[in-house]
Steps between C-alpha positions, in 0.01 A plus 500: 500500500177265398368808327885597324484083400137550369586789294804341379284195397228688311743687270696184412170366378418822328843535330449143382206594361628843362775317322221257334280784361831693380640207287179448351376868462843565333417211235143594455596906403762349271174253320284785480722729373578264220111409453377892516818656293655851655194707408268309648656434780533876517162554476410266786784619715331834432170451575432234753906542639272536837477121500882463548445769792219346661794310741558882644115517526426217656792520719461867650120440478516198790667664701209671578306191586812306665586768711196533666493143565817465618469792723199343694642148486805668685189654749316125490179642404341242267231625423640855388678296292229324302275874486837594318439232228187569462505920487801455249353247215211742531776791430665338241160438298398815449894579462549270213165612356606887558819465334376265178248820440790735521700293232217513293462876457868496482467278272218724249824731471776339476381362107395763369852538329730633870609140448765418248394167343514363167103520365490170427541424853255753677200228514740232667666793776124580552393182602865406711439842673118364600668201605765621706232704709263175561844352616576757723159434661568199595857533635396824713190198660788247590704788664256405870584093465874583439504759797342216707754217372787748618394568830451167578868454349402208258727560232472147349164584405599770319797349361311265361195719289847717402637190292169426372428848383873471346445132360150616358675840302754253346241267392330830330835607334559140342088556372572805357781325241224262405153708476427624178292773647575832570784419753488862694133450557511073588777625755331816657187236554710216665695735717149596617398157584812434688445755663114396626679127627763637714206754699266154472786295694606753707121526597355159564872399722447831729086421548589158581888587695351753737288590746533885412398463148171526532227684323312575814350817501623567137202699419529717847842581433644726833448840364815632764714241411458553094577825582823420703566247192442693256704776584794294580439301139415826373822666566678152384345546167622812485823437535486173224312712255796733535795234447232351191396817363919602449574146374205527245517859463831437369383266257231734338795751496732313325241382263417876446859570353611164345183262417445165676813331345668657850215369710624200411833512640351703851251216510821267548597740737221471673476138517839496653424725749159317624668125520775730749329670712363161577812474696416767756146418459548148641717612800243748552158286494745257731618748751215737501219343737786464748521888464141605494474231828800659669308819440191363629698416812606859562864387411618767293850443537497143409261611174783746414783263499282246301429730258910614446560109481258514231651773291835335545401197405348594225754664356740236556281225308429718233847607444644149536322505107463783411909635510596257275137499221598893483871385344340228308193650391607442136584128508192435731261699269655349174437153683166570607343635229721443207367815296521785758316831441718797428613685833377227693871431666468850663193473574525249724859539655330871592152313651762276699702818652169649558306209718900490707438791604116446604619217706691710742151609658300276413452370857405860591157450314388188731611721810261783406235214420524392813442834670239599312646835437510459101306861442734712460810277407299403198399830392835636497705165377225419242493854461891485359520199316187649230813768467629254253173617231590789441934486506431208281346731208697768572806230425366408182405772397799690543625170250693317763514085432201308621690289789582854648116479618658194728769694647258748606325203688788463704578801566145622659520160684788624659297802628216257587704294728675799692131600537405174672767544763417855539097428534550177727750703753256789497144272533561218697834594671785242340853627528575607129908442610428147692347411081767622368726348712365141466375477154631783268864466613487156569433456130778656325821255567332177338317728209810675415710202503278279304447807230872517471502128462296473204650837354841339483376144451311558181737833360830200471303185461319409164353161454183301460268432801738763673173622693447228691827518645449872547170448703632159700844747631312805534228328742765325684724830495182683649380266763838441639525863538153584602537241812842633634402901435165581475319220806500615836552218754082463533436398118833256510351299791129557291684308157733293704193350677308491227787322293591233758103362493501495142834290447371287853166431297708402167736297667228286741285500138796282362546264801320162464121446621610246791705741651245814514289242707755396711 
């Protein structure tokens, strides 16, 4: 139960956070897409849209790091745990360094005219794309000091750099209306300095925070252990280049067959579906040292049901927004952004069914962290979402609308999640019908109801600010639902518990100083 409260705690702080960063990374896209114009926002979506991926990077990438940890804090072995630090900033050097060189030569071909872009703006892509790989150097070096923040479950610290690195991009957009400069170029270079503060903070907290930090024995790194690492990282990157390389695989392929004016309205897209998958993200980096730990402990079963909480969870939260942005999308977007980007709307009401369905099995991934079994489930998952290449040119090209490319996301996800249950059940053992059972079909009451909610609410109701009525009803709608068909007794007592401190701490907050001391 201290552990359930724990994890509870953490991922109110990191949803407070989350809904920080999304408020103001909303804003800032909607400053820099008037201070850039559609083209060049297109461009920049185009060739450094990595940046806005780098959460799915970093994220996947630190598991690597906080898994180990976690697993040998759950074994009490200290020292393991600081030889882990050590081994993995080594790893994620040469890493960074490795990749930046591979963007490079990418780089040497992508210019030389496989890139649609106006030739007035070649020299400014040139220098965002040399910028964007410098940038990705330094997130891939911060990936050890977040892995070490999360396995010591200090989410406030993290919390905290998030805002800043929000606050900070802001600050850039409201430049970029000023500058008189080149305004792609001034904001490629002050995304890259943002960039170097947030691994500079995250760096001189964990030296001085832990005892594991440590840069003993940095230059005789444990030649077994990068090994072990590196595989396991190895095989993480795998599967990260695989959901990056469809997402901006895509976007060369649309800019193939319609120019960048369409990269602009994917790069919106995009942007959406980063600031959401923040939401399983955050339960995630809160709930999974308690399943790399319960691992650790040789508790499998307790890992599995953490990680089907997770997925469940995750879906819930996700949906509790998500249902009722998909029937707004028009009124949100108009609102946002004032001038929206043609076939934008689709886009992102497709992104949105897409990253549902994700969610389902997203707690799979942190149980096949924790076993350390990720060979061959990222082979053949990673293996099927790169599918989405080549059915996404053979859509086009066959002259089928560009938000078709979308659809196709969803439906390969489908077959990617089916594969998760499948691989888990067959690797590690978990009971493919006790998942379905608890999560899947747990699910569909409160989703259905809340979809048929909106349907009806917003097909015989037309008026101004109708979406925020449409969200408030929908959430409420949901949640009711999701507590009385889709908890099992367990995660009631977990939230009821969890609930009852809460409203005890607000309540004893309010009561007078005199009679807390007596």
């Amino acid at each position: 139960m201290k552990a359930a409260n724990k994890v509870m705690m953490n991922t109110s702080i990191l949803y407070g956070r989350m809904l920080v960063t999304m408020i103001i990374t909303f804003f800032s896209v909607r400053i820099i897409l008037q201070a850039l114009g559609s083209s060049d926002y297109g461009i920049y979506s185009l060739t450094a849209g990595v940046i806005a991926m780098l959460s799915f990077l970093n994220t996947a990438m630190s598991t690597t790091t906080q898994r180990y940890l976690s697993f040998y804090q759950g074994k009490k072995d200290k020292q393991m745990q600081a030889k882990v630090f050590t081994n993995s900033l080594c790893l994620h050097i040469a890493l960074g360094l490795f990749i930046v060189i591979a963007l490079e030569l990418l780089g040497m071909f992508l210019f030389k005219g496989f890139l649609k872009i106006p030739l007035t703006r070649i020299y400014a892509a040139k220098i965002i794309y040399h910028l964007m790989a410098a940038t990705v150097f330094f997130s891939i070096v911060s990936v050890p000091f977040i892995g070490l923040l999360t396995a010591h479950e200090n989410m406030v610290t993290v919390a905290i750099v998030n805002i800043f690195q929000s606050v900070a991009k802001l600050g850039v957009a409201l430049f970029l209306l000023k500058t008189g400069f080149d305004k792609l170029i001034v904001y490629g270079i002050l995304i890259e300095v943002v960039s170097i503060l947030c691994l500079l903070i995250y760096a001189v907290y964990c030296f001085r925070k832990y005892e594991d930090c440590t840069l003993n024995q940095f230059f005789k790194p444990d030649i077994q252990l990068i090994k072990e690492l590196s595989s396991f990282a190895g095989w993480n990157l795998f599967g990260v280049l695989c959901r990056l390389g469809r997402i901006q695989g895509v976007a060369v392929i649309l800019n193939i067959f319609f120019g960048a004016i369409i990269n602009a309205a994917y790069g919106i897209a995009n942007q959406i579906l980063s600031q959401f998958n923040f939401f399983s993200a955050t339960l995630l980096r809160a709930i999974n040292p308690q399943i790399m730990k319960s691992e650790g402990l040789n508790d499998r079963k307790r890992m599995f049901r953490l990680s089907m909480i997770a997925s469940k969870f995750c879906f819930f939260l996700l949906s509790l927004i998500a249902v009722p942005c998909i029937f707004e999308m028009n009124t949100l977007l108009a609102i946002w952004l004032k001038k929206v980007p043609p076939d934008t709307v689709l886009f992102c009401c497709w992104i949105l069914v897409y990253t549902l369905i994700n969610q389902l099995t997203i707690g799979l991934q942190s149980a096949i962290q924790a076993t350390g079994k990720i060979k061959i489930y990222q082979a053949v998952v990673g293996g099927t979402l790169l599918l989405n290449l080549p059915i996404a040119y053979l859509i086009l090209y066959c002259g089928l609308p560009a938000y078709s490319v979308i659809i196709s996301f969803s439906c390969i996800e489908i077959i990617g999640c089916c594969l998760r249950i499948y691989l888990l059940y067959k690797l590690v053992g978990m009971s493919a019908k006790e998942y379905l059972n608890r999560v899947i079909i747990k699910e569909v009451i409160p989703f259905t109801l809340s979809v048929m909610f909106c349907y009806f609410f917003t097909s015989f109701f037309h008026f101004k600010f109708r979406f925020i009525l449409t969200g408030i009803f929908s959430a409420i709608l949901f949640s009711l639902s999701f507590y009385c068909f889709s908890l099992y007794t367990d995660e009631k007592i977990i939230i009821n518990t969890f609930i009852n401190k809460f409203l005890k701490k607000i309540s004893l907050s309010r009561l007078p100083a005199k009679f807390l001391k007596e």
